[in-house]
C-alpha positions, 0 to 999 in steps of 0.5 A: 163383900166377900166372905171366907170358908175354910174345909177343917177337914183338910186344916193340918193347924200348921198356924201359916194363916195365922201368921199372915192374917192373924186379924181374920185367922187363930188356930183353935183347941183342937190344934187347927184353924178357925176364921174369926171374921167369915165377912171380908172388907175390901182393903183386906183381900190382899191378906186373905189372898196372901194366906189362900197362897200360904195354906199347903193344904188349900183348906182356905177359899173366899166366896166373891 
């Protein structure tokens, strides 16, 4: 299982991932991204593939 790290430092909370993986991704209080899930099944990579692309700040990585 794979499993999402995400830098808050680089988060701008523009919400893109969100958008495309709301299941695994919410923008918090503080006005930036937070992962719900940290652990990801194999039938939803796509998704968090499509939001890894999505990120203009590449703040989003998945450790295999």
């Amino acid at each position: 299982m794979a499993k999402i790290v995400l830098d808050k430092e680089k988060c701008v909370g523009c919400g893109a991932c969100q958008a495309i993986c709301p299941e695994y991704f919410e923008v918090d209080k503080d006005g930036k991204s937070k992962v719900r899930r940290e652990e990801v099944e194999k039938e939803k990579m796509n998704c968090i593939r499509e939001a890894i692309e999505g990120c203009p700040t590449q703040c989003i990585k998945l450790e295999e």
